[in-house]
C-alpha positions in Angstrom: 63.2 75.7 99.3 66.7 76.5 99.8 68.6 76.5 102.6 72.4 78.1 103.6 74.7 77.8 106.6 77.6 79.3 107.3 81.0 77.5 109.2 84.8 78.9 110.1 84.4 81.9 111.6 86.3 82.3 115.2 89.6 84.5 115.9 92.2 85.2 114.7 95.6 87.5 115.0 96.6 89.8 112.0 98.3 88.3 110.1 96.7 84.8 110.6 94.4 82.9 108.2 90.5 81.8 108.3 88.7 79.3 106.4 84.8 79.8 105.5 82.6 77.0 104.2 79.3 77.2 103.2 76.8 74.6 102.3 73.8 75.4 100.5 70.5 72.9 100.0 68.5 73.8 96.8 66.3 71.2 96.3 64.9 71.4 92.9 66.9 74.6 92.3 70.1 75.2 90.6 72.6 77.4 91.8 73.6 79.8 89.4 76.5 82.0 91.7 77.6 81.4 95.0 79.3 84.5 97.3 80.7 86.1 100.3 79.4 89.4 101.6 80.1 91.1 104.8 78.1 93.9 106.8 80.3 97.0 106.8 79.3 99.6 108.4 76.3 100.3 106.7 72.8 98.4 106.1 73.9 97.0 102.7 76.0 93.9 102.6 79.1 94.6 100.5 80.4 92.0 98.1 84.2 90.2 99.0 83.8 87.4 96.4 81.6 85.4 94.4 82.0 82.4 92.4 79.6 81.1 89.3 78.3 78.0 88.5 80.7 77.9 85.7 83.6 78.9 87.6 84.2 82.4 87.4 85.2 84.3 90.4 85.5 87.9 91.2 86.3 90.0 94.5 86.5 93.2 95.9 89.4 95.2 95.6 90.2 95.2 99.2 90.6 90.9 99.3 92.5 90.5 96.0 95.1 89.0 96.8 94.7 87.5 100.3 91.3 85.9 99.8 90.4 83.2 97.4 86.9 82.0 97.1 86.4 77.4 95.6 84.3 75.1 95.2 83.7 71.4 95.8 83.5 69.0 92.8 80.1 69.4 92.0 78.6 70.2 95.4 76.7 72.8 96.5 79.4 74.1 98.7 82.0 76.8 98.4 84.4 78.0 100.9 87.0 81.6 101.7 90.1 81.0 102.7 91.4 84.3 104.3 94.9 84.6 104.6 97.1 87.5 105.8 94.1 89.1 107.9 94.0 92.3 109.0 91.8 94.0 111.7 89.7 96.1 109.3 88.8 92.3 108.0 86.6 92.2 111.5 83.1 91.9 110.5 79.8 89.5 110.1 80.3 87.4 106.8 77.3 85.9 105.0 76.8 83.8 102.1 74.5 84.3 99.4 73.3 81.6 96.9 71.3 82.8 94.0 69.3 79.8 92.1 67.5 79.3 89.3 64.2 77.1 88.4 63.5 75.5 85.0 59.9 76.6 85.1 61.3 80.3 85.7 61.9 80.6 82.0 65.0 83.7 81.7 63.7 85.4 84.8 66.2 86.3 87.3 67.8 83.9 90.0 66.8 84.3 93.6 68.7 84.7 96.3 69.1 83.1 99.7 71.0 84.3 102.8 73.0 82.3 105.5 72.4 83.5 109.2 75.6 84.8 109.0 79.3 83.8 110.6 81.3 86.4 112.7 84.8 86.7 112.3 87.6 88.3 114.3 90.9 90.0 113.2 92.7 91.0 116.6 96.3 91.1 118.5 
């Protein structure tokens, strides 16, 4: 099985910076993408940045710029580093690991869920 756990979150003024890690333990899996989401405001997670196994990166529109998501040298790990936060930046940010098994031929990657790690963005 696969397991994910989240690390970082706290306070912090506007302004200020924050650094997420992640750690992910697959097992016999192989991660194929590695991401941040947050809650919003709704029930869907919304995407601030991924990363792929071969190092590829993208993030949403309202990050770009301040956020940057990396990687450890081949460890199942990834971190955010948040810099210039703002208060709209306030939310509950979880990561995601999609993996793969060789037995699972080309069907789609799995993903797995972090309990989540709250972060603050106030004066």
């Amino acid at each position: 099985q696969v397991h994910v756990m989240e690390s970082g979150g706290g306070f912090a003024q506007p302004g200020g910076s924050l650094r997420l890690s992640c750690e992910a333990s697959v097992n016999m899996f192989s991660v194929n993408a590695m991401g941040w989401y947050r809650q919003g405001f709704g029930k869907r997670r919304l995407l601030v940045a991924q990363i792929t196994s071969g190092g590829g990166t993208i993030y949403a529109d309202s990050v770009k710029g301040r956020f940057t998501i990396s990687r450890d040298n081949g460890k199942n790990t990834v971190h955010l580093q948040m810099n210039s936060l703002k208060p709209e930046d306030t939310d509950v940010y979880y990561c995601a690991v999609n993996v793969l098994h060789p037995g699972w031929g080309t069907r789609p990657g799995s993903d797995y869920w972090g309990p989540g790690t709250q972060v603050t963005v106030d004066p």
